[in-house]
N, C-alpha and C positions, 0 to 999 in steps of 0.2 A: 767483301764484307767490311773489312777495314774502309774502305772508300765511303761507306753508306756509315758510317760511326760516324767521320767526321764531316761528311755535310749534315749528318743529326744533329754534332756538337755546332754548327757554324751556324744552322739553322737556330739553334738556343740564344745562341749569344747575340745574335740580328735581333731575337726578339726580344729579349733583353734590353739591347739598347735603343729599341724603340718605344719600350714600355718606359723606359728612363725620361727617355725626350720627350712623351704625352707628359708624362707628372709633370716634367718642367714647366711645359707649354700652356699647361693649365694652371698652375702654379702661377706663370707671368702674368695668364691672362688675368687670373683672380686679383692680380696686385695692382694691375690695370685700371681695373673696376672699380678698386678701393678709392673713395672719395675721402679726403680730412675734412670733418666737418667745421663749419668756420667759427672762429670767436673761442677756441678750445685753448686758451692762454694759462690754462690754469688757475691755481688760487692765490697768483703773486700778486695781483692788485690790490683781491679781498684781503689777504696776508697786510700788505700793506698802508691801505684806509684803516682796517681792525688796531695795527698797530700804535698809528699816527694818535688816533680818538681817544685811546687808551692810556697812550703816554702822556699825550696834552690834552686832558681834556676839556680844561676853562682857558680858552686861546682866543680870550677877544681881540682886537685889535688894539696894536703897541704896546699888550705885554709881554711879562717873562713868557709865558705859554704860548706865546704866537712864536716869540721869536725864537724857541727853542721845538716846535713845529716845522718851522723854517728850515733851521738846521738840518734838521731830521730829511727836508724835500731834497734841499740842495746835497748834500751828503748821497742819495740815494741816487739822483741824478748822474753826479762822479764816479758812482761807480757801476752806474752802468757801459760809464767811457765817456761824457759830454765836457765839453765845459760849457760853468753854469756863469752865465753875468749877473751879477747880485744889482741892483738897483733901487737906490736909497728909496721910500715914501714918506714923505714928510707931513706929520699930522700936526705942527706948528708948538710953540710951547716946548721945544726937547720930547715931543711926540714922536719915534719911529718904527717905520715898518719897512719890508723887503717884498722887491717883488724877484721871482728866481725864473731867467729868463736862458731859453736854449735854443739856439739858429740853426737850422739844418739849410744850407745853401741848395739850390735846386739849379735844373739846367738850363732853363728855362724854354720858350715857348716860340715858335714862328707860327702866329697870328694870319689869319687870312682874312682879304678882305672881299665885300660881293663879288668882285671881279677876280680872283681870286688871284691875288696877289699878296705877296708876304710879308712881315716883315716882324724883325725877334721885338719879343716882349718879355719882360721878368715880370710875374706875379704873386701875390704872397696872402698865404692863410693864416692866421693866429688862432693857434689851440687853450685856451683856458679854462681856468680852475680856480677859485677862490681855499685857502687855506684856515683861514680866521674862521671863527666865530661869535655869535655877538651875546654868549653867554659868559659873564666875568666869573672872576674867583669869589668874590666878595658874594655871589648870587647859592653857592654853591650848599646852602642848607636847603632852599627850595630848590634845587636839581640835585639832588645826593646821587643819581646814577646818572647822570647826565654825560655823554662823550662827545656828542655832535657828528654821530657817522653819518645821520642823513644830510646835515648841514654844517660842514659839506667833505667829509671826509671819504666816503663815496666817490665823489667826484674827484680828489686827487688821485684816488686807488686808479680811478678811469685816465684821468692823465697822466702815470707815471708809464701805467700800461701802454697806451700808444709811444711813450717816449721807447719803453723798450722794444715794440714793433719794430719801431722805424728807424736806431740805433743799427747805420752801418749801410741805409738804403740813402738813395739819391732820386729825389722827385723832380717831377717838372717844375712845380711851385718852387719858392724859395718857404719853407713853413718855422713858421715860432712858437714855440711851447711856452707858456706862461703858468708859474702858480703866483697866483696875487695873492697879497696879503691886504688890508684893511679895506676890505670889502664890506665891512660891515660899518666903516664910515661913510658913508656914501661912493661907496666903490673907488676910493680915493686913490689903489692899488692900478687899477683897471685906466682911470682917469691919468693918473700919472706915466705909466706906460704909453697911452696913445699920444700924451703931451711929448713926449720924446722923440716924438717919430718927428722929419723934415714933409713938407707938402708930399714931396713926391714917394716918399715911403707910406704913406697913408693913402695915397692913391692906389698904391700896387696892392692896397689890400682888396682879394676879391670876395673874401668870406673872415668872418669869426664864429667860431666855433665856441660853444660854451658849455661847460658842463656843472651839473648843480641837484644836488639833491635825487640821485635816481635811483635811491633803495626801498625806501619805504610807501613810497604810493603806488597804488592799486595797478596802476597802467603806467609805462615808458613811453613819454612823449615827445617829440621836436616839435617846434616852432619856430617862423620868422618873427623877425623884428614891428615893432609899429610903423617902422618906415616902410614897409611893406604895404600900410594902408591907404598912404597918398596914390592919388589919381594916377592912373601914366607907369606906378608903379608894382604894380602886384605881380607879376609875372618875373619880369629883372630881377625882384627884390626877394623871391622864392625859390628862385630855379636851384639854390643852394639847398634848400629843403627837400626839394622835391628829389633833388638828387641821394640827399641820405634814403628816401623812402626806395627810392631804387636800387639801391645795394640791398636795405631790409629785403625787397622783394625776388631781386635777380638770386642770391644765396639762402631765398627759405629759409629766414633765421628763426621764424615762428615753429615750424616742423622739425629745424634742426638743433632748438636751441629749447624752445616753451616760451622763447620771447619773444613778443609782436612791438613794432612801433607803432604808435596812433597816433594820426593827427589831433589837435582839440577840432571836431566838429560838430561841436552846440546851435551853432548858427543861429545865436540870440543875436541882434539888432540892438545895439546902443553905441556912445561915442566910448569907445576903447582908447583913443589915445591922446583924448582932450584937446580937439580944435573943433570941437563945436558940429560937429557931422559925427549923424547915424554908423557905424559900423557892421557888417557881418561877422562875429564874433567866432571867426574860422580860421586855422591855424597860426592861430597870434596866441598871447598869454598876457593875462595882465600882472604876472609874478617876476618881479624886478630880480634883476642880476648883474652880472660883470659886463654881461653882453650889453646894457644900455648905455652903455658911454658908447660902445662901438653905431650901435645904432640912431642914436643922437648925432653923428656926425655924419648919418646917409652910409653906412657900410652894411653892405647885407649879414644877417648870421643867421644861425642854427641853435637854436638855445634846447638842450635834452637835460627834462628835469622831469618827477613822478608823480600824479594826483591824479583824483579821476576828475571828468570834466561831463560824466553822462548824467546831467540836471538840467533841470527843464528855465531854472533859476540859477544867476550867479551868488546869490545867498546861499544857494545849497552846495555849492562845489566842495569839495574836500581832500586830503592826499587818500583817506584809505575809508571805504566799510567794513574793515574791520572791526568785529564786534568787540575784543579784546584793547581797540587803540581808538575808543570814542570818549574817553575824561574828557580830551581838549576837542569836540565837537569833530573828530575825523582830521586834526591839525594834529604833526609831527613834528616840525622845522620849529625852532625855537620855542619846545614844550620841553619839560623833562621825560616826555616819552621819546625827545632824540636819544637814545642808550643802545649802544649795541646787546647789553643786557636784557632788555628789555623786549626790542623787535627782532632780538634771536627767538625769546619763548613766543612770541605774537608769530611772525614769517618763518622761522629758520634760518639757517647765513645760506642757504643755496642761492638763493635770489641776487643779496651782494654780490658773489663770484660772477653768476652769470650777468645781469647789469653791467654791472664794471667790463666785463668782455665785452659785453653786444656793444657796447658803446664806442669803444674801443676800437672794435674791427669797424664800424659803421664808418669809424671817422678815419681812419686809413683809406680803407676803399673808396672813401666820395674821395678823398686826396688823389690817387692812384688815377679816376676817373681824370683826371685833368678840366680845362678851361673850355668852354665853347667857341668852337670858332678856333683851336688851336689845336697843334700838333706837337710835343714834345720836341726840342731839340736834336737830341740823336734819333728820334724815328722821322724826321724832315730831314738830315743829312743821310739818312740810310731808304729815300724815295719817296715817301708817305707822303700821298697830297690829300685836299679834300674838294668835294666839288661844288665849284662855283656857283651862288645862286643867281648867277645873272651871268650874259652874254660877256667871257673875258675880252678885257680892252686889247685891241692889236693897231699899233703904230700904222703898219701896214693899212689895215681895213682902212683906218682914218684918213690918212693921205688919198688913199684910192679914190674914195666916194668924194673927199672934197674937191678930184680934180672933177668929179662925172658932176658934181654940182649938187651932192645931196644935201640937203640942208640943214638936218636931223646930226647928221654925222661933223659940220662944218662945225654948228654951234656947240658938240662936246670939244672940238679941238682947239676954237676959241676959250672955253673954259679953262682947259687945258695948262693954255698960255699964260 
């Protein structure tokens, strides 16, 4: 009797401790399952454009308000951990402005070629954001509520955010964070930055990234450059684009977030970028930025800024239909309806947070994606090859066939030489 008690008590306690290990197992498995949805950064960015607009918010270029903006970027920067390089811009006259510059070194790339052979390459991304605005103090009875979140305080919220993503990580690119200042002089911010760079630093650029105005218009959009439009050149001169639309796509940011990227695809026909030729008026923009200094000098970019582009007319384009933000005919960007005050009661700030994130993650992730044609450094020292598009050259094969007399194979070895 006693024997049957305690294989009853042994038997209890087995199943006890199997019912422990199902809950656990299920338990792991559920945690398993759990995806983080992407671009969930929180409201540090929003927090931060809100703040910037708020505190300065007649910051044209070379005032007290730009340059105590400034402060406020580089200050924020430090203490996320960076050092910031401040970089004079000289608007002539005892004019000044600061561009606040931050280098994340990367590991850089072994390159393959059709033959598929290797060889290291460093290349490098610039991230931008203009800080200025081109509303003065002296303006400030016709804008009584004016801040400039959509232009372009928004857009810093989005570059600080990526600065602190990527705060502590090491890319393959070598990438530079940029907040320019007097952007609103003919980007003279933008201009002076890439003036700085040696030949060969300006070559290693293989994208700029821009960001500008992405709160208050209807739709979130990227675009290439005009250089994009020259012959020979659409394909090369997009691939960086097309790559943001890939991370949008691959991570469902539309089902995971409520925000879609869209191309501008109006497909009106005219000359977009002034040499005299027709254009298809398909993911370009004719909405000037930081980004045209870069693309004036043949650098591919990504310019994500907000308006809708679904008109049949470019007379008709505009940031919003919104029926609460048509004063200025569906214009935000340098109206007195730039106000956070304002396009909180029109939108709500949800929009801001979320923008400033998607934008954010987009531009990390096309980072992350690396270069065509390349292999990150440590995953080429740890085996990572890719395959050749053509028959690899072998020393051997060559010598071989020029003793049997091929002809084909004599004349690469001649070239060779």
């Amino acid at each position: 009797m006693k024997e049957r008690k305690l294989h009853s008590a042994g038997r209890k306690v087995a199943a006890a401790i199997l019912s422990i290990m199902m809950v656990t197992s299920i338990s792991a498995c559920g945690k398993k399952k759990e995806k983080v949805k992407p671009a969930q950064f929180g409201s540090y960015g929003a927090d931060f454009a809100l703040k910037l607009a708020q505190t300065f918010p007649y910051r044209s270029a070379f005032s007290a308000g730009e340059q105590g903006a400034g402060l406020m970027i580089k200050n924020e920067l430090e203490t996320i951990g960076y050092q910031v390089e401040t970089q004079e811009v000289s608007g002539g006259t005892g004019k000044v402005s600061y561009n606040f510059v931050v280098r994340i070194p990367g590991e850089g790339f072994m390159q393959r070629d059709s033959f598929g052979e290797y060889k290291e390459e460093h290349k490098t991304v610039v991230i931008g954001a203009h800080y200025d605005a081109p509303i003065t103090y002296e303006q400030r009875e016709y804008y009584p509520k004016y801040d400039g979140i959509q232009n372009n305080a928004c857009g810093i919220g989005s570059l600080i955010t990526v600065a602190k993503q990527m705060y502590g990580h090491t890319y393959a690119y070598d990438v530079v964070i940029v907040a320019f200042g007097a952007s609103s002089s003919n980007y003279l911010g933008a201009e002076t930055f890439l003036n700085s760079l040696s030949a060969k630093e300006k070559k290693s650029i293989e994208c700029m990234y821009c960001i500008e105005s992405i709160y208050a218009g209807d739709k979130l959009y990227a675009h290439a450059g005009h250089s994009s439009l020259v012959e020979g050149n659409k394909y090369s001169f997009r691939r960086k684009l097309y790559e943001a639309y890939d991370v949008a796509y691959e991570n469902s940011l539309y089902s995971q977030t409520g925000t879609d990227l869209y191309y501008n695809m109006s497909l009106i026909n005219f000359d977009v970028n002034g040499d005299l030729i027709n254009d298809e008026y398909r993911e370009v923009t004719k909405v000037r930025s930081d980004y045209t200094v870069f693309d004036s000098q043949s650098i591919p970019v990504v310019f994500f800024e907000s308006s809708d582009y679904n008109f049949t007319k470019i007379s008709d384009m505009k940031e919003t239909k919104n029926l609460t933000l048509q004063e200025h005919n569906g214009a935000v960007r340098d109206t007195p309806l730039d106000s956070s005050e304002i396009l909180k009661e029109a939108i709500g700030d949800d929009r801001l947070q979320t923008r400033i994130n998607v934008v954010a993650f987009i531009i990390e992730k096309a980072v992350e994606k690396g270069s065509k044609d390349c292999v990150p450094l440590s995953r080429y020292k740890a085996g990572e090859r890719l395959d050749p598009t053509v028959a690899p050259k072998k020393k051997d094969d060559i010598s071989d066939s020029s003793e049997t007399g091929d002809e084909t194979e004599g004349i690469k070895e001649n070239k060779d030489e």
